[in-house]
N, C-alpha and C positions, 0 to 999 in steps of 0.2 A: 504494500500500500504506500503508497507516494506521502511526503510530508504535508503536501496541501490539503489531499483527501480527509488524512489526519486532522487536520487542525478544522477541516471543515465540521467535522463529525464531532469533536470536540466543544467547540460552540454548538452546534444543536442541541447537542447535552446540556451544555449547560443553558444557554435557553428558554429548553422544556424542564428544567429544573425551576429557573427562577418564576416561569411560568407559573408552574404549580405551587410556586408558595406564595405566590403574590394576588394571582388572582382568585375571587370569590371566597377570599378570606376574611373574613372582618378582622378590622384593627382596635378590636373592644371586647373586653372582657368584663360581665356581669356576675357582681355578688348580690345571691337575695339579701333583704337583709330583713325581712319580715312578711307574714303571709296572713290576713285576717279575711274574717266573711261573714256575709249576713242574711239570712233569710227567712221571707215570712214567714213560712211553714216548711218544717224540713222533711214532712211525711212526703211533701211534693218534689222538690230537689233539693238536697243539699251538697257541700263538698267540705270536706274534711282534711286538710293538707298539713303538714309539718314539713321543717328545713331539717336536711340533715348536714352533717359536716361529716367526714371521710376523707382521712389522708388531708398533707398539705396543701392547705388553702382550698380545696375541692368543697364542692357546697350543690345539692340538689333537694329538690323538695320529693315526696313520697305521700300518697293519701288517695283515697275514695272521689268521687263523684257519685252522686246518684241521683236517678228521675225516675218518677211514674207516670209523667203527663207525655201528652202526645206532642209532640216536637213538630209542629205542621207550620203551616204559613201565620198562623197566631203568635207566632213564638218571636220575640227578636231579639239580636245582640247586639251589645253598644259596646267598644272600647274606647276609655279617654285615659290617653298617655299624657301625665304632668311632668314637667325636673324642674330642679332645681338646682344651684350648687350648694345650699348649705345643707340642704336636710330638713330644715325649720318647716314645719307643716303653711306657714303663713308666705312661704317663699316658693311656693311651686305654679308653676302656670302652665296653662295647657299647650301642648306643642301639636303640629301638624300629623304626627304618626296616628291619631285618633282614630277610629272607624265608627262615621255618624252611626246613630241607629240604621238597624235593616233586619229583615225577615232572615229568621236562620235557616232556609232553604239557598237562599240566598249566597247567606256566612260560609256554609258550604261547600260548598262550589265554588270559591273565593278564599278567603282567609284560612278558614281551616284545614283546605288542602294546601294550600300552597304557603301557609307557616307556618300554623300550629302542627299539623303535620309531620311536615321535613325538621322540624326540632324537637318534637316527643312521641315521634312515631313509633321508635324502637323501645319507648321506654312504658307504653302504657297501652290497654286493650281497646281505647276507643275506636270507632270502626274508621274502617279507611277505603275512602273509593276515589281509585285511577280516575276513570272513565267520569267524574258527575258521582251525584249523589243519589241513590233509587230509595224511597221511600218501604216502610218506614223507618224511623231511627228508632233502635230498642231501647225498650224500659228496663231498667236494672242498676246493679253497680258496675263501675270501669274505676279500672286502679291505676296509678300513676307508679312506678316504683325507679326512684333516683335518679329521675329526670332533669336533664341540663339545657340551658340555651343552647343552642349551638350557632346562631346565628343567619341558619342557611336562610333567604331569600330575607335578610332585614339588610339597610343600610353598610356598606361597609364601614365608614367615618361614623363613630356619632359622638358627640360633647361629650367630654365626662362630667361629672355629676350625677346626682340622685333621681331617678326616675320613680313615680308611681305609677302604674297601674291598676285601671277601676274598671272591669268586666262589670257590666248588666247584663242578664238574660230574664226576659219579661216573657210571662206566660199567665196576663191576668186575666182574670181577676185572681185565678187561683195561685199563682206564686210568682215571686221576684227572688233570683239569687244574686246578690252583687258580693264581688270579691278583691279585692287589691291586695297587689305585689307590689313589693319595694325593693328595688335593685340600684347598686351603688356601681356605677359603671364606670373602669378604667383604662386606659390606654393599655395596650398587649404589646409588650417588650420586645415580643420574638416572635 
């Protein structure tokens, strides 16, 4: 093999190296740093989650979900994303990442295949459909077990600082579950 060939081959190596470590990697790293919920009646839905810590610096949440109501075009979710940098509950403001209200058929087909998804997909029983969402969605519990961001399909860049998150799922009259995450989100080293 000639020294050009070499050196050519060489660089494509590297390349597709630098390739794969740069692109569709988020340059941000999320620590929860709290997990609370609230619901009307939890005969109807509730969710039950805890933080766990494992090994250094590692941090994933672990818990239940459950519904008995029929998840139809009645149903809708709202997510409202706040930060802030201090933490101080009086210093958060809403930021653009938001999802107005919408019908969770809707959410479906959208959001929760293409994030919630591709970042706790592996880690919990909720169902999963490729193709769209085919009715109905089951009644039951779905368990989360030390599930992590991972970040696939969210921003690469994002400000560090404290983040809330406030999930609604409306299914009235008979229930509302609202939930919020608190995540302390920092720059990734490496």
């Amino acid at each position: 093999m000639e020294t050009g060939q070499k050196y050519f081959i060489l660089i494509v190596f590297a390349f597709l190296h630098i390739y794969n470590v740069c692109v569709a990697n988020v340059k941000w790293q999320a620590r929860p740093i709290s997990i609370s919920k609230n619901t009307t009646d939890p005969n109807y839905m509730d969710l039950n989650v805890k933080i766990e810590r494992f090994g250094q610096g590692e941090f994933a949440f672990t818990g239940t979900y459950f519904t008995t109501i029929e998840m139809d075009e009645s149903v809708t979710v709202e997510l409202r994303i706040y930060s802030c940098y201090s933490g101080n509950e009086a210093d958060y403001k809403l930021t653009p990442y938001s999802i107005q209200p919408q019908k969770f058929i809707d959410y479906l087909n959208t959001f929760y295949k293409d994030l919630l998804m591709k970042n706790l997909g592996d880690c919990t029983d909720l169902p999963k459909y490729e193709d769209g969402y085919v009715p109905p969605w089951p009644k039951g519990t779905f368990n989360f077990t030390r599930c992590q961001i991972s970040g696939e399909g969210m921003p690469e860049v994002v400000p560090e600082g404290f983040y809330k998150a406030l999930v609604i799922i409306s299914a009235l009259p008979a229930v509302e579950l609202q939930f919020t995450v608190i995540l302390k989100v920092t720059t990734k080293m490496f």
